[in-house]
N, C-alpha and C positions, 0 to 999 in steps of 0.2 A: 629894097623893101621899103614903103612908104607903110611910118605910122602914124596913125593919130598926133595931135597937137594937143600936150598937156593941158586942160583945163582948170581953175583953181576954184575950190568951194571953201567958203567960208562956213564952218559947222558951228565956230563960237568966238567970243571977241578975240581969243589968242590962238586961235588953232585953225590952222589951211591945210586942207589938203587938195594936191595936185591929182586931177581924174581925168581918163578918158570919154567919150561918149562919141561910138559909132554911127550914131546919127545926130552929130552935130553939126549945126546948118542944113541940117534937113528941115525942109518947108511946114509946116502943120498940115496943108493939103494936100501933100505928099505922103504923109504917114499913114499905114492902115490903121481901120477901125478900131479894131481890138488887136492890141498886140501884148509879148512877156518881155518882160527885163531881166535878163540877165546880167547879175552883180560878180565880176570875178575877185578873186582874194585872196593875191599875191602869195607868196613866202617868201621864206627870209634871203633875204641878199638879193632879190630880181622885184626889179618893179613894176610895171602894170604893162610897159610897153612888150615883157615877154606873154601875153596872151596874143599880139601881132595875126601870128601864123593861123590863130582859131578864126579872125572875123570873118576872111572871104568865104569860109565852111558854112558858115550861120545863113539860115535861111531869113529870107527878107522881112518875115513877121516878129524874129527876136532882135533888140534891141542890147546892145551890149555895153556896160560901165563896167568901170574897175579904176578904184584908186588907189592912190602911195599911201603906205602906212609912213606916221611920222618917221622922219629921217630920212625919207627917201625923197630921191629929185622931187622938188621943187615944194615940199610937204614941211611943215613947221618941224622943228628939233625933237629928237626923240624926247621920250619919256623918261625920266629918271627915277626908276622902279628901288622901293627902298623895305616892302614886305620881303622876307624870306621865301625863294623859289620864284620872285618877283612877279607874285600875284597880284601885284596893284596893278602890275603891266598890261595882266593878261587882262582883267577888268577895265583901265585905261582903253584897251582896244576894240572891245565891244561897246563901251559908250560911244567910241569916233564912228563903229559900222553901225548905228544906229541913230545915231546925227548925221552922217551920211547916206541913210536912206529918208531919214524927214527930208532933208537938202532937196534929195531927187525927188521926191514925189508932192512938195513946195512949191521947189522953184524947177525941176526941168519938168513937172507936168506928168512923169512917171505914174502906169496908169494900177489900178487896184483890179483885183479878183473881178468878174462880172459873174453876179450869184447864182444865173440862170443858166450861163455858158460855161461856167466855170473855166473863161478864159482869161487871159490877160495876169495883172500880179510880177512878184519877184520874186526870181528867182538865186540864192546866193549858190556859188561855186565855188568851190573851197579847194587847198589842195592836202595832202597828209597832214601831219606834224613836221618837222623839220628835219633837212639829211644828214646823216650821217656817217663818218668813212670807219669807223670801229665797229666790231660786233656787242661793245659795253654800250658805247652809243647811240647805236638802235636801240638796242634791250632798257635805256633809260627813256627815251623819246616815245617808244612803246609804251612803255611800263604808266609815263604819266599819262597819256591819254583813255589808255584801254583799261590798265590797271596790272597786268599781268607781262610775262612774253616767255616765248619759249622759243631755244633755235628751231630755224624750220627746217619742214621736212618736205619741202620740194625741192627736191633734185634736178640739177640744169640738164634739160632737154636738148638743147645743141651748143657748140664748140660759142668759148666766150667772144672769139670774133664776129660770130653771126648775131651775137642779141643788138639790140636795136638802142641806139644810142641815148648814152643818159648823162643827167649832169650839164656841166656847160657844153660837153661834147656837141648834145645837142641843139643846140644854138650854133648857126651862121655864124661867122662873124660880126657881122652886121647888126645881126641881132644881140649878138652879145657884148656890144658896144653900146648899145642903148639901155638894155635892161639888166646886166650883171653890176650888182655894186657892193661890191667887196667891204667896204668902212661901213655898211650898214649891218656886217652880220654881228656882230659885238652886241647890237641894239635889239637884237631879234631875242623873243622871251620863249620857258618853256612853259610850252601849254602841260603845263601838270594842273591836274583839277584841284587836289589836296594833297595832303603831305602822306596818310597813308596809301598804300595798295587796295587792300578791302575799299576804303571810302572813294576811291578815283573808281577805280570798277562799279561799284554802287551809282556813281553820277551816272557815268560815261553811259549804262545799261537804263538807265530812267531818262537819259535826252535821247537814248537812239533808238528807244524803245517804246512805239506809241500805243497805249494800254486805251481802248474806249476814251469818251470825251472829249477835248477840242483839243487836237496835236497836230503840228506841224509835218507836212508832210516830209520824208525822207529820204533820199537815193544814194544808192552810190556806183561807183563807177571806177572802176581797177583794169589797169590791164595784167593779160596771164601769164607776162613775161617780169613783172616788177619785182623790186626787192622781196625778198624771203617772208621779210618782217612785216609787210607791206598783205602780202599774200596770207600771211597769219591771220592779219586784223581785218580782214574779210572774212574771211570762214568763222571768226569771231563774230562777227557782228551779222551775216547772215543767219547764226545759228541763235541768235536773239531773238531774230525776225521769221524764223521759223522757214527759213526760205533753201529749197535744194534743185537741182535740178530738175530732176522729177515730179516736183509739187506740181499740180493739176490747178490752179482756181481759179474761179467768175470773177467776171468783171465787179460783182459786189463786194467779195470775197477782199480783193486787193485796195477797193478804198477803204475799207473797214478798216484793212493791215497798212494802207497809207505809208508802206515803203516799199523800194523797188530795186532792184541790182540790173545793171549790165556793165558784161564784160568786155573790152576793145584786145581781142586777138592778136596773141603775138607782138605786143608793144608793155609800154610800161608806164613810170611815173609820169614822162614825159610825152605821151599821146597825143597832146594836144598841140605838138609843134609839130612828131613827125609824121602823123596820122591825121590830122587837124579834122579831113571829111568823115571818118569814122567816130571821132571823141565829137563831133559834134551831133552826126546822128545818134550815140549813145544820148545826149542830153535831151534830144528833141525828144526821142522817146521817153526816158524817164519821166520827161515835162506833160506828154502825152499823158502817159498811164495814171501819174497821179493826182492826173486833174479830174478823174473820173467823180 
């Protein structure tokens, strides 16, 4: 498995982060016209080189980055989180992904919206919250994101040998020799919004919830085989968005509503290694529809 060659961005006098870019050393008159960037954004314990298996899937007009969160290969020292639930952390890390999109659209040239095609722009790719092997664990990791959790109530459809590999399982070898790095998970922070439940449900519902006005467009992307907890926080957050299978609407209708789901069949957290052509045509599309 050939991956990319770590890149290193300087975002401020004391902070480097190590990134990939699938088109680097690609010529300038080689790149099309209008193309999207796609930004991925790791989690904890795997670094950027576990997106690998998604580039060959990507079609030739997206452009693919993804950097180490500090403490990972070749990335300046973690952060030394000192608020309680270490929210300075979690704030520490959206100013690094936000200095590291000026970085890209600075200096690697990274192209913006075109207002009239509504083409081009970035696109970020994000993965859940962080895993967990206890059902306290989910129900915590749940709970700060979404606000709530409840055991679920989908019942496994086939024998636990048939589901589709997760974890580091799913990883090569190979693969998981490049991108598994164990002394980084200690570093890895919880995304809790706030300290209560009411108030974290409150954010989590007003960021994933675009009401009229200028809002960020939003998608998501699950497979129908993922954890429980996982499964929950879709039917939660579709049921925000007002979105079921049966819903009927126009093309005007969805960018109104500027959010979008699809689901990759029979896979899970980890789609994007063992499904790589499917999680990518899931994205193409999402990238599609809400560019309307």
């Amino acid at each position: 498995m050939s991956t990319p060659d770590f890149l290193k961005a300087r975002i401020s006098d004391d902070v480097t982060l190590a990134y990939v870019d699938s088109w680097h050393g690609r010529a300038k008159e080689d790149m099309p016209e209008r193309y999207t960037t796609v930004v991925g954004l790791h989690g904890v314990g795997f670094n950027s080189a576990v997106w690998t298996p998604l580039l060959p899937a990507l079609p030739s007009s997206i452009r693919f980055l993804a950097y180490n969160q500090r403490s990972y290969a070749q990335s300046s020292p973690a952060f030394d989180a000192k608020q309680p639930g270490g929210t300075d952390a979690t704030a520490t890390y959206l100013c690094d992904l936000m200095e590291f999109l000026r970085f890209a659209v600075e200096e690697l040239g990274v192209q913006g919206v075109d207002e009239e095609t509504h083409e081009g722009g970035i696109v970020l790719l994000a993965v859940s919250p962080p895993n967990s092997s206890t059902p306290t664990e989910f129900a915590e990791a749940f709970a700060g994101w979404i606000g709530m959790y409840a055991p679920s109530a989908h019942a496994d459809e086939v024998a636990e040998e048939l589901l589709p590999a997760s974890g580091l399982d799913a990883l090569s070898p190979e693969l998981r020799q490049l991108a598994w790095e164990p002394a980084c998970v200690a570093h890895g922070f919880a995304w809790r919004l706030a300290e209560g439940a009411d108030e974290v449900q409150r954010l989590a519902e007003s960021a994933l919830k675009p009401t009229g006005g200028v809002a960020l467009p939003v998608g998501l992307i699950y497979g129908t085989r993922t954890n429980g907890y996982c499964l929950d926080a879709a039917k939660t957050v579709e049921g925000w968005w007002g979105i079921s299978d049966d819903a009927q609407e126009t093309g005007q209708e969805q960018a109104k509503r500027k959010t979008a789901v699809r689901k990759v069949p029979g896979t899970n957290h980890f789609a994007f290694i063992h499904e790589p052509e499917a999680f990518a045509k899931a994205v193409v599309e999402l990238v599609d529809e809400l560019s309307l």
